[in-house]
N, C-alpha and C positions, 0 to 999 in steps of 0.2 A: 870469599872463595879461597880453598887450601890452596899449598903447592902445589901439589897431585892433581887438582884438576884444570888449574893452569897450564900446565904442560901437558897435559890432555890434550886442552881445545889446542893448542902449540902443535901438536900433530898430527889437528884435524884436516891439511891440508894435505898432505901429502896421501892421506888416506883417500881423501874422497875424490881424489885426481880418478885412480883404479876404479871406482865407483861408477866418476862419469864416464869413463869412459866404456863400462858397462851398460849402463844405461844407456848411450847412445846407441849401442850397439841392439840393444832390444828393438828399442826405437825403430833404426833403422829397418833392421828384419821384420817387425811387425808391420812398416810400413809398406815393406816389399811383398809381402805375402797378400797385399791388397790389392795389390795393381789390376787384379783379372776382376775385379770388380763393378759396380756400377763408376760414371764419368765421377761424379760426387768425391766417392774416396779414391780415387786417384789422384787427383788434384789434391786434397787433405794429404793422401801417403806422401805427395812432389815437395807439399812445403813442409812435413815433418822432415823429410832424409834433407831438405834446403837449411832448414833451420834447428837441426838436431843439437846441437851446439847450446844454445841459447836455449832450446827446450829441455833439457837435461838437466841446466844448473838449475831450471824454475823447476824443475820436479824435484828435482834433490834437493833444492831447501826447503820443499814443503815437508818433504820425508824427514827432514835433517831439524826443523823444529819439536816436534814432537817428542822424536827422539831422544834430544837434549832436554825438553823436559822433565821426562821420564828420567832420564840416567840423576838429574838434577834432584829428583823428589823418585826412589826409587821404590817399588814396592817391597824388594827385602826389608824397608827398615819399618814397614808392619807386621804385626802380630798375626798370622793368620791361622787365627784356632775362633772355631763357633762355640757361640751359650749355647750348650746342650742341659735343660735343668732335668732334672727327676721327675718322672710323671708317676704321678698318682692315681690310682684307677680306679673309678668311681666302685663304692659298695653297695650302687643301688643295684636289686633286682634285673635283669635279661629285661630291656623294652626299648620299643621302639613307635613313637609319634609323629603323628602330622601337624605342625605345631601353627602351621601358615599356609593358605592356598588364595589365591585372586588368580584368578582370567580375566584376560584382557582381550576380549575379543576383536577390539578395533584398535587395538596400536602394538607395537612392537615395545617387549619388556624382556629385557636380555642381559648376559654378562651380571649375574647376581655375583657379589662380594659380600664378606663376612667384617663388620668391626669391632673387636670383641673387648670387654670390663673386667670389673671384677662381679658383681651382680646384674649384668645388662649389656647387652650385645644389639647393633644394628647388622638390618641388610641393607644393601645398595645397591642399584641397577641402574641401566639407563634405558630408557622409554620414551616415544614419540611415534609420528607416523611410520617410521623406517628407519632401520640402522644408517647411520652416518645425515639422517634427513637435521636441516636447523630449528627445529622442532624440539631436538632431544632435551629432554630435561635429567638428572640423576635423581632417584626417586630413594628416600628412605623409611625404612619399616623398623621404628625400636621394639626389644622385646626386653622382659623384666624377668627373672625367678621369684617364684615363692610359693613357697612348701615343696623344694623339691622340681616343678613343673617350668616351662618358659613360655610367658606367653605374650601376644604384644599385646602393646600400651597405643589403645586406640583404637580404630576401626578398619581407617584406611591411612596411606602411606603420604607422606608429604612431599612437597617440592622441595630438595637440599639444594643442587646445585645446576643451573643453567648457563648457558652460553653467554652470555652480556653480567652476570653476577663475578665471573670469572674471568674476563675481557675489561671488566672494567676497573681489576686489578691488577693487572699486569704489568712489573717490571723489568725492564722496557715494555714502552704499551703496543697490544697487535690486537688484534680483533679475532673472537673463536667463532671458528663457523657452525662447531660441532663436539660433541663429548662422548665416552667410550670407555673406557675399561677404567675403572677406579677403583684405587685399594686404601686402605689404613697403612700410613707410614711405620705405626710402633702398638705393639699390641698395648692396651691399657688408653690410650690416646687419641679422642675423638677430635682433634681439633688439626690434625698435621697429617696431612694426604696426598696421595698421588694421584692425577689422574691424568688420561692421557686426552690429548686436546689435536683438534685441525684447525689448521688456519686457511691452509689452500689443500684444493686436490681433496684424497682420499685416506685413507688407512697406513699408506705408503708413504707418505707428508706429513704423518702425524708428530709429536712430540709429548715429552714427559714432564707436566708441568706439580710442580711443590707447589702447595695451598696451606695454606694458616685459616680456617674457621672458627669464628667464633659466635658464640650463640644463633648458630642460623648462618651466620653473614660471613659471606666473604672478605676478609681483610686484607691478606698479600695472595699474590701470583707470580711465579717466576719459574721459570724454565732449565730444569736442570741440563748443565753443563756435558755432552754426554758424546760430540764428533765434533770436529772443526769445520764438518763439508754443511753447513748450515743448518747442524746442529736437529736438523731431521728424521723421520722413519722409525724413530723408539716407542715401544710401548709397553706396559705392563697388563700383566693379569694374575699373576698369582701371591701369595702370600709372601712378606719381606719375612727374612731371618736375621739374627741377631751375632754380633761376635762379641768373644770374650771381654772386650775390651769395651767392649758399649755402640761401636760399629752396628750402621745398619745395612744388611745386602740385600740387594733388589733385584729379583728374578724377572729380567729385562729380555725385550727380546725389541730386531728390528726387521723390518720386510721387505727394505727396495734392495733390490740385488739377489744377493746371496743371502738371501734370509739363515739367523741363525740365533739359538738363545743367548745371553750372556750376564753374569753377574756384579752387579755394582756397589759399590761401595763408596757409603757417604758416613762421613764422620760427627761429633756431636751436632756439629751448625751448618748438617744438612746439605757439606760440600763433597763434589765428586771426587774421593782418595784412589780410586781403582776401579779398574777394571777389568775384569778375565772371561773371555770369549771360550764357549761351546761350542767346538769344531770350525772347521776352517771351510765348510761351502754349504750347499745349500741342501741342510738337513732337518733340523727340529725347531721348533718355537715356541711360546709359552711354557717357559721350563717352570717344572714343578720343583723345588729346592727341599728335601728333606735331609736334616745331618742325623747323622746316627752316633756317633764322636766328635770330640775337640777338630778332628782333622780327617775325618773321613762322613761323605754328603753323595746322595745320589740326587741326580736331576734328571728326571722323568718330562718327556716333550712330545708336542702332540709336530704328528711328522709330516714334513713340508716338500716332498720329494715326490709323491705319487705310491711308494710302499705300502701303503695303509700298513702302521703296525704303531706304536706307542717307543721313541727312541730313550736311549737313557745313555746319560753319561755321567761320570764318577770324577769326584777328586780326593787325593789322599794326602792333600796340604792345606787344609782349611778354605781351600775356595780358590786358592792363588792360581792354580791350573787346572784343566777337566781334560778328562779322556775324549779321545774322539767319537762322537755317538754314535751306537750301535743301534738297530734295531730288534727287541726282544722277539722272539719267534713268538713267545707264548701269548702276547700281548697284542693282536689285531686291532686296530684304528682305524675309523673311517675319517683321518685328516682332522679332528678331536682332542680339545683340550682334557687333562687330568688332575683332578685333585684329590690330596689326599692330607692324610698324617701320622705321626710316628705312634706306637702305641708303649705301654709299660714295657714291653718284654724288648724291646728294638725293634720288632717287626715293624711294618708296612704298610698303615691302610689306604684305598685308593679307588674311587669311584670315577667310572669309565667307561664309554661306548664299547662295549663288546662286540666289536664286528668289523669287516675290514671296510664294509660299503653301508649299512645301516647307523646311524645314527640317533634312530628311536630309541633301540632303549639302553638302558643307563646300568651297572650293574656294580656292583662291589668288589672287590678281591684284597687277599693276605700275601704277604710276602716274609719270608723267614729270613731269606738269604741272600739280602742283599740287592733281591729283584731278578736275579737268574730265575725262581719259578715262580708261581706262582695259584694262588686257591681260587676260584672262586665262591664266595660265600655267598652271595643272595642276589637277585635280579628286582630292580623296582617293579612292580605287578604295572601293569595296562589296566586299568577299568574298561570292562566293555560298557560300549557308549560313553565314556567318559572321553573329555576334550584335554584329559593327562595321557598325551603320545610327546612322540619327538623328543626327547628329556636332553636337554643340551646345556653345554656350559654349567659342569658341577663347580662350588666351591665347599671349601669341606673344613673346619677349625673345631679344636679342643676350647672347652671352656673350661673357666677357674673350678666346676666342682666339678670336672671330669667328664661332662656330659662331651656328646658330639652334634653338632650342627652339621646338616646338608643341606645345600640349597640349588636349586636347579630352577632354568625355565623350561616352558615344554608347551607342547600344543604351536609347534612352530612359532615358537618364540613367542605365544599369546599367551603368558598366566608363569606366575612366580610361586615355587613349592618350597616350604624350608619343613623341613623333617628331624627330628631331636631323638638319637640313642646314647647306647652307652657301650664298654667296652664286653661286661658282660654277657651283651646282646652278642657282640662278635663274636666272643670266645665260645658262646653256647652252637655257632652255625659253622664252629671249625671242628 
C-alpha cells in the first residue's frame, strides 16, 4: 500500500467520528417516529435509542467495508467503452418464417433464450408442471443453416439442465430446488452459462449461478459473487454485452425490496469487477442492454411500479453510470419484459407487449432516435382457433449471416414459437 493511502486510512478516524454520530442520530429519530406503533416496535425503537451507540459502529463498518473495497479496487481504473462491431445486413430477399412451433399443452414452457454460433444456434427454456415447481427441467432445441434456411436438428427438444445436474455441482455445495431464466455467458460459446437458480423461497431468493457444460454434463457450478447480504434475489434474462477490452456485462436485475435493473461486470475468469445500478427505487427489471457507441447504451426494462409503460435508461460512460429511468410515453407495458437489437443503421429493433393491461399480443417496433419515438412495424397475427394467443417473454438475437431470430412462448405459457427474418423484411414494413 502507497503513502497516500496510508494516511488515508490515518484519517479515517476522525472522519467517521462525524458519521457516527450521524448515524445515531437517524437511528435515534427513526426509532422515535415508532413509538405510536404496535407494543413490538416499541420495545425494538427502546433498545435501538438504549444501544444506539454500539448499533451505529456495527452499521458503519458494515457500510465502511465495502467501501474500502471499492476505493481499494476502484472502478475508474476500468476501461468503460462497449464492443460495438459493425453489422452487416443480410442481402437476402424481405421474409419472414416460422422456423419452430411445439405446444405443450400439459406443462409450463417459458422464459425462451437465444445461444447463438457461427452456423447453429440453440433455444432454451424451462419447463415442468409450473413455473418455480421442482419439476423444472431447462429444455434445449438446436437448429442448423443450410442453403440459406434454419432449421432444427431433430424432432423434439431435449433435457439440458435439471435441478440435482446442477446441485450436484456446486461450489460450495447447496441443493437447487428450482431453475428459471437462463442465458449464454458469451456469444459463440455453448459451454459457459448463466442461470438463475432457488435454493429456498421463491423468485425473490433466487441467485445467479456460472455453469461450465460440457458435452451434455454438467461440470462446475458456482454462484456469482453479486451482495454481501447473502448474496441473494439476482437474476437474469436478457442478452450479456461485451466491452472493449473482452469484459463481459450482464443485464442483471434483483426483486426483494426495491427492485431495480443493474449491470454487471465480469472480467476474463468470469469474476465480479463491477457493478452500476439502474436507478435508485423501485422502478424497472429485466433491462434490455443495447449499445449504440463505445460509450453510449440504452436499457430498456419491463416496469415494476404499476405504470404499465416500458422504462428506459441511458448511459453515456460505457456502462459506468445510467440515468435514472424514465418511463417512455409511447411505449405501454402490461408489467412485460422486451427484447430486441441493434440494426445496420443504429436504430432499434424491439418486440413487446403492446398494451398497458393485455399481454397477448406481441408486436414489433423501430426506433431512430435513441428510443424517444417510436414505429410500429408489424403485430404477430392470432390464428383463429389457434392455441398461439398470450405471446409472452420475447427473446430476440442477430445471427452470424444477418438473419434475425424470435422466439416467444404463448398459449399461456403452453407452446414455444421461434420465427426467422431478416432486416430487409424490416426496412420493407417501415
Amino acid at each position: 500500500m502507497n503513502r497516500g493511502k496510508l494516511g488515508a486510512l490515518a484519517g479515517l478516524d476522525s472522519a467517521t467520528k462525524g458519521l457516527r454520530q450521524r448515524l445515531m442520530s437517524v437511528i435515534t429519530q427513526g426509532s422515535l417516529s415508532v413509538m405510536s406503533m404496535s407494543p413490538y416496535l416499541r420495545i425494538s425503537a427502546k433498545f435501538m435509542i438504549k444501544h444506539n451507540k454500539v448499533l451505529s459502529k456495527l452499521l458503519f463498518a458494515c457500510a465502511l467495508i465495502p467501501a474500502l473495497v471499492y476505493w481499494m479496487n476502484p472502478q475508474d481504473a476500468i476501461e468503460w467503452r462497449f464492443d460495438v462491431p459493425e453489422i452487416v445486413p443480410s442481402s437476402a430477399p424481405p421474409a419472414m418464417n416460422v422456423i419452430f412451433d411445439l405446444p405443450y399443452p400439459d406443462s409450463t414452457a417459458h422464459a425462451v433464450a437465444l445461444m447463438q454460433g457461427e452456423q447453429q444456434f440453440s433455444a432454451i427454456w424451462f419447463q415442468g408442471s409450473r413455473e418455480g415447481a421442482t419439476d423444472i427441467v431447462i429444455k434445449k432445441m438446436d437448429f442448423a443453416l443450410s442453403e440459406g434456411k434454419w432449421a432444427p436438428i431433430g424432432d423434439l427438444p431435449t433435457d439440458f439442465l435439471s435441478s440435482e445436474s446442477v446441485s450436484r455441482q456446486f461450489v460450495p455445495h447447496q441443493g437447487v430446488k428450482t431453475l428459471g431464466n437462463t442465458i449464454q455467458l458469451r456469444d459463440g460459446d455453448f459451454e459457459h452459462l448463466l442461470v438463475t437458480v432457488v435454493s429456498i423461497g421463491g423468485w425473490a431468493m433466487s441467485s445467479i449461478a456460472s455453469l461450465v457444460v460440457d458435452d451434455g454434463l454438467v461440470v462446475s457450478a458456482q454462484k456469482l459473487n453479486l451482495s454481501p447480504f447473502l448474496n441473494r434475489s439476482h437474476l437474469v434474462r436478457s442478452a450479456t454485452i461485451q466491452f472493449s477490452n473482452g469484459d463481459i456485462g450482464i443485464p442483471a436485475y434483483l426483486e426483494l425490496g426495491n427492485a431495480y435493473g443493474e449491470l454487471v461486470r465480469l472480467d476474463g475468469n468470469n469474476r465480479v469487477v463491477a457493478k452500476s445500478r439502474m436507478g435508485q427505487g423501485r422502478y424497472g427489471i429485466q433491462p434490455l442492454i443495447l449499445p449504440l457507441t463505445a460509450t453510449h447504451a440504452i436499457s430498456l426494462m419491463r416496469n415494476f411500479d404499476g405504470k404499465n409503460q416500458v422504462y428506459r435508461s441511458q448511459s453515456h460512460d460505457g456502462g459506468r453510470t445510467w440515468t435514472q429511468p424514465d418511463p417512455i410515453a409511447d411505449l405501454p407495458n402490461p408489467n412485460a419484459p422486451v427484447a430486441g437489437v441493434t440494426l445496420s443503421d443504429g436504430s432499434m429493433l424491439i418486440a413487446f407487449n403492446d398494451s398497458a393491461t393485455n399481454a397477448d399480443q406481441l408486436s414489433l417496433g423501430v426506433s431512430r432516435d435513441g428510443g424517444d419515438t417510436w414505429q410500429r412495424i408489424y403485430d404477430l397475427p392470432v390464428e383463429e382457433n389457434s392455441p398461439v394467443g398470450a405471446m409472452r417473454y420475447p427473446a430476440m438475437s442477430r445471427m452470424s449471416n444477418g438473419d434475425i431470430i424470435l422466439a416467444f412462448s404463448y398459449g399461456g405459457k403452453k407452446g414455444v414459437r421461434i420465427m426467422q427474418f431478416n432486416e430487409n423484411w424490416v426496412k420493407a414494413r417501415q
